[in-house]
Structures are given as C-alpha cells and as structure tokens.
N, C-alpha and C positions, 0 to 999 in steps of 0.2 A: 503496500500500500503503500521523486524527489530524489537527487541524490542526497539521499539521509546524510548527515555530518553529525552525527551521534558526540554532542561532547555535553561536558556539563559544567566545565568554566568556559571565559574566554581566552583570548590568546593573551593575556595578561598573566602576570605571576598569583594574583589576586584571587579569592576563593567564593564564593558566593556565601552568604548568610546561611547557619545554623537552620532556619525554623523553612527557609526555602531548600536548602539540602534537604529536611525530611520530610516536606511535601516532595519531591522529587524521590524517594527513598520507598512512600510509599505507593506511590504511581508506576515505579519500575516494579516492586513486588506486586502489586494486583495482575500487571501486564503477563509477568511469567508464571504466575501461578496459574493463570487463568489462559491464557494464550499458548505454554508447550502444550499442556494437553489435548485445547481446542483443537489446535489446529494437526496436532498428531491425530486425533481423531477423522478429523476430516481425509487426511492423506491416507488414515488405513480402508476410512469405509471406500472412497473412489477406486482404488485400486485390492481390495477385495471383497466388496460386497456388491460393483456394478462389473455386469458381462456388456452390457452396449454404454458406451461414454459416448455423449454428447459435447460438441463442440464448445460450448458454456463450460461442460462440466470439465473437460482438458484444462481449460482458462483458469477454476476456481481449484483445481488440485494442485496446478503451478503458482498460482497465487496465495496459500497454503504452506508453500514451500519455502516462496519469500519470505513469507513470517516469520516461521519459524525458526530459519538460518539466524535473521536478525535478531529473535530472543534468544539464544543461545548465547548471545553476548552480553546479555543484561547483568549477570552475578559479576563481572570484571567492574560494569560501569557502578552498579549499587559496591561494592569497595571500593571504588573510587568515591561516592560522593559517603559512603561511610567515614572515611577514614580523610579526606581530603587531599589522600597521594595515589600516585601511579608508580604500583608496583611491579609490574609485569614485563618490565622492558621494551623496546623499540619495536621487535617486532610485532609482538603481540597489541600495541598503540595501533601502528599502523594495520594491521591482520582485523581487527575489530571495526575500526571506523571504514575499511574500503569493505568488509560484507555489510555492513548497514547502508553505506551509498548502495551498493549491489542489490540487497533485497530493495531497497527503497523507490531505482529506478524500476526494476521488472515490477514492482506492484502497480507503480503506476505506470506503464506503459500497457501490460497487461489490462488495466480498466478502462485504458483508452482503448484496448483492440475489441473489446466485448460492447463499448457503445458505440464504437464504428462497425462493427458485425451488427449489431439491431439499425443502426442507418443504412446501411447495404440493404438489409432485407427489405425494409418498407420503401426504400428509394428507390432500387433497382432488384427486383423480388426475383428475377429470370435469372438474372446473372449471377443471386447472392444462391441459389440455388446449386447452380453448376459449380460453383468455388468452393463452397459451405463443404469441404469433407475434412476428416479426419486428418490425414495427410495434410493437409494446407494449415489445418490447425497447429500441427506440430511444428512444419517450419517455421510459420511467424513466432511459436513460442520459443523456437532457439535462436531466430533475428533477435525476440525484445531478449533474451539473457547474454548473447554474445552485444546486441550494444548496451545493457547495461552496463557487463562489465567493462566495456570500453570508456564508458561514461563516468564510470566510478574511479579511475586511475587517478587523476587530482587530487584527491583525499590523501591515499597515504603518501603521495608525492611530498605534499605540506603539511605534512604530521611528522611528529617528533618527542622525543621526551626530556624535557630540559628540568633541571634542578634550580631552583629558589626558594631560599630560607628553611633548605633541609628539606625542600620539601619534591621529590619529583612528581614530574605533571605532564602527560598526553597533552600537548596544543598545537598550536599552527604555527607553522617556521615564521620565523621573523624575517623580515627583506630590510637589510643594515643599508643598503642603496636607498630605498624610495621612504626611510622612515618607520616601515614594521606593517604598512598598513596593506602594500601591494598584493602580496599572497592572498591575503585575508580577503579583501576587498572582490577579487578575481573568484577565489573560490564558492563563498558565500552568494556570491553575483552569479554566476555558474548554475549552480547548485538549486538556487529559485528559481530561475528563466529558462533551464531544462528539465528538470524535476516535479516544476508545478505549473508556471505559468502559460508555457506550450502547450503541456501536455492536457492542462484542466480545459484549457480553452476549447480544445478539439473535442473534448467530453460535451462539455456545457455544449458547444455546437449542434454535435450530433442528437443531443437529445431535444433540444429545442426543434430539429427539423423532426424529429421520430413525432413528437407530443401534436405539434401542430399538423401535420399530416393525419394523425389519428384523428385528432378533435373534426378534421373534413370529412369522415365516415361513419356512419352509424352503424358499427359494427361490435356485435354483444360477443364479447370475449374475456376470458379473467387470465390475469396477463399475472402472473406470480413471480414470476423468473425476472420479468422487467422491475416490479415492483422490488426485489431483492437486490436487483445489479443498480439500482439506482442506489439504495439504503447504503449501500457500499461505498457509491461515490458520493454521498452527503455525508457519513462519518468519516472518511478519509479527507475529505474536505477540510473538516470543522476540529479533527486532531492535529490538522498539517497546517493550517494556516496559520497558528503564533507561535510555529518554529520558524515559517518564514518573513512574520512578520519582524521579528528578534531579530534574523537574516540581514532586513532593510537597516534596521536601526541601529545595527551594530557598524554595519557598512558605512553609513550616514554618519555616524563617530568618529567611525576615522578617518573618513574622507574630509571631513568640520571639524576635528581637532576637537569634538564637542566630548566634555570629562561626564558631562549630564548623560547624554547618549548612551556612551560608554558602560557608565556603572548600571544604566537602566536593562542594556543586553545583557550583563554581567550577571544580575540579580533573576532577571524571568527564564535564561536560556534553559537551568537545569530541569525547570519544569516543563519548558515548551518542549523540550526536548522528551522530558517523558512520557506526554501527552503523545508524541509523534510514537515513540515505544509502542504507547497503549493500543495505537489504532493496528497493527500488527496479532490484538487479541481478539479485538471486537468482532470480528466474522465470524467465528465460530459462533458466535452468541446471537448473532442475525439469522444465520439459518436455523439456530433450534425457535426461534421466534416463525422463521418463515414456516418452517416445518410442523409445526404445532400442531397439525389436525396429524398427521403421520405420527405422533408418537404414540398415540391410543394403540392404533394397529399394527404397526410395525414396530413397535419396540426402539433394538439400539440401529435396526434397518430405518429408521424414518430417514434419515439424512441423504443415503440411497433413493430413499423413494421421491425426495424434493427435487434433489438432481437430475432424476429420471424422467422430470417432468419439463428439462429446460429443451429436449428435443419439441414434443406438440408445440411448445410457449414460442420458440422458434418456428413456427409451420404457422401459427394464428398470425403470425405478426405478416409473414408475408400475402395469408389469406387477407390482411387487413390491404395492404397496397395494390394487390391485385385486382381487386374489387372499388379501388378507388383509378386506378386504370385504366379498367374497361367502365368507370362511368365517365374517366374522360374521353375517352376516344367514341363514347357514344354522342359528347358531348358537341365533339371536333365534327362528327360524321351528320349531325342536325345540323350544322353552322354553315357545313360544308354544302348539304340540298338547300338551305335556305338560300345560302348566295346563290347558286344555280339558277335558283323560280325567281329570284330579285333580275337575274342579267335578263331571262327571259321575257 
C-alpha cells in the first residue's frame, strides 16, 4: 500500500519527544500484531484454499505480500524508537528502509493497476476482455515489482548510520557541498511525486471515469469487489497522506532554512510514519468486513469465497459498459436516419 522512507527521526542528530515516541510505539505494535497474521492469512487462503484465481485476486495476494515484507521490519524500527539508537549497523539501516520503499511502491502501483483494470473494463469492455487473463496479470505484476525495486534504490543510497552524542542513528546522508539539505530535499521530493502523487492521481482518475459512466446506466448490479478495491484506496489514502505531508514540510525546512519547519517534521514524522506502517495491516481487516455474510457458511473459507467473487464482479462491470454501448450506437444509428429524412 509511495516509496515508503520508513524512518522515525529526521536527518538531524535530534530525537523526537518521549510521549510522540510512544504514540508511535504503539501504532507500530497494533500494525504487527495485527497485520503479520492478517495478511499471512490472506496469502495462505489464495494460494491454498482457491483452484481458479481471479485477476483481482492475483492483484490482492501480491498486495499481501507487500505488506507483509514491510512488517517484518517493524520490531528493528519499535527498538529504534524504544530505545532512541540504531543498533543494527549499516547494512541492516539500509536493508530495512529500501524493503519499505519496495513494498510501498508495489502497493501502490498495484492499486493503481486494479483501478485501471475496472476502467478498461467499462471503457473498452471488448478489449479488456481479450487482455483480462491470467498470464497478462502476472506480467504486469512483475513490471510493478521489478520497477518498484528500481524505484526504491535512492533510499539506501542516502541512508547511513552516523553517531551523535553516543548515540547511533539510521538517517539521511548529509551533502557537506549544498549544506545537508540536497539528498534530503531530492529524496523526500522523489518519494511523494512517485509514490503518491502520480500514482493516486491515475486512481482518482480512473474511478471518476468508472462512477460516472455507471451513474449513465441503469443497471441493477451489486458491485462488492469494486466497493472493496475502493475501501482500499481511501484507507491507503488517509494512512499515507501525513507521511507525505511531513515529506512537504520537512523539505520546505530546508529548502527556508525555517528551524519552525524543521522541528514540526521532526516531532509528527514518527507517527506519520507509523500510521503509513498501519495501513500495510488494514486489509486484512476490510475483507473480513467485506466478507461478513461468508463467515456464517464458510467458516475460515469465507475469504476464499469473497475472492471468488471478484471474477462475476469483473463480468457485471463490463455487462455494465456494454449495454451502455449498444444504447449509444442505437443512439448514433437514430441520429444517423434522422439526418437522412432531414436531406430528403
């Protein structure tokens, strides 16, 4: 679910406040308590509890995966904001914040590829058909993970472990040329306008043309899979935007020499940061909500059975464009005898 920059000071020697260290302390434990298992759960039932995967459902099992990569890292960052050092040396600094860029981009490029797969369908229902297989799913799913990781390389490029006042600390290399701020400035800048701001936009897009299209036809369908893949991009949204708002204003800091700035990134980052963690847990927690009527009958199958459901959810949605198609070409094909009797 951005290339993630998982940190929890700034690139200063400086430490963030006690009582915001342990709202961030406990934002990272909810996340892993609740996010490894979710989302291990998710990745057992797709691949042993479904014999036909749905193109969604490839999407939401590698999305899954993201997650979970990047909670595996959360017990380094909670001793880091436990204890207020970085103990684990260079590599391991760097090793930790380029898989949180890594899951970060593939989450969200991945939710960009599932709202441009529901605008294929209702846009062009013929074509998204012929494409729409299995096979085609898996390539793009290794396009968004080979350029994630290509996306994510900056990260441990400008990470480092430096020592001040006893204390070592995971941050951002300093640039002794441009003043300290250039790295910082480049990556943070990066990291929001390929991470979020591209990427949401092409979302936001594609569903604005999906909604409006629909609202043009009156057509009685229950759309569950849409209504879920949505839930997704409005919690990914609303965890991820005061990590990059932080982003702006830390940038804005150094760029303005402003100490206000500065100490204001310094003091929200640990949280906005685990708020971004948090949303890496929250899916699993959407589908037992989407799934709700499935757990009576199927048990710990229910999650199976929601999934199983985003093939039809996919077939409605293009029955939905197709039928608004042939009312325009019925449309075009009256427009076209009326001019006719008009020349005559």
């Amino acid at each position: 679910m951005t290339t993630l920059n998982i940190t929890v000071t700034n690139s200063s020697s400086a430490t963030p406040p006690k009582s915001s260290a342990s709202l961030g302390i406990a934002i990272l434990s909810i996340a892993f308590i609740i996010g490894f298992p979710g989302n291990a759960f998710v990745i057992w039932t797709i691949l042993t509890r479904m014999k036909k995967r749905t193109v969604t459902c490839i999407l939401i099992l590698h999305l899954a995966m993201a997650d979970i990569i990047v909670i595996l890292t959360a017990p380094f960052f909670l001793h880091l904001l436990s204890n207020g050092r970085w103990i684990f040396g260079e590599i391991i600094c760097k090793m930790c914040h380029y898989i949180g860029c890594l899951s970060m981009y593939a989450s969200i490029y991945l939710i960009s590829f599932m709202s441009m797969d529901r605008f294929l369908a209702v846009a062009k229902p013929y074509m998204s058909q012929k494409i729409r297989t299995k096979l085609a799913a898996r390539i793009i799913v290794l396009v968004v993970w080979i350029q994630a990781a290509l996306l994510a390389i900056p990260t441990p490029v400008y990470r480092t472990v430096k020592t001040e006042r006893n204390r070592p600390n995971c941050i951002t290399i300093q640039d002794p040329v441009h003043g300290g701020f250039q790295h910082l400035a480049f990556q943070y800048t990066f990291e929001t306008m390929m991470g979020f701001v591209i990427p949401f936009t092409i979302i936001v897009s594609c569903y604005v043309y999906v909604g409006l299209r629909l609202r043009t036809v009156k057509f009685q369908t229950k759309h569950k899979t849409s209504r879920l893949v949505i839930m997704i991009i409005v919690t990914f949204a609303l965890f991820w935007i005061p990590y990059h708002v932080v982003n702006i204003i830390e940038v804005s800091g150094e760029l303005s020499s402003s100490k206000k700035l500065k100490t204001a990134a310094l003091v929200v980052r640990p949280n906005a940061t685990a708020l971004a963690f948090l949303s890496s847990s929250i899916n699993p927690i959407l589908y037992v909500f989407a799934g709700g009527n499935f757990i009576r009958t199927a048990g710990l199958g229910f999650m199976a059975k929601l999934f199983e459901a985003t093939g039809s959810e996919a077939g409605s949605l293009k029955k939905v464009s197709q039928v608004f198609q042939q009312m325009s070409r019925k449309q075009t094909s009256e427009v076209g005898k009326l001019n006719e009797l008009t020349e005559q």
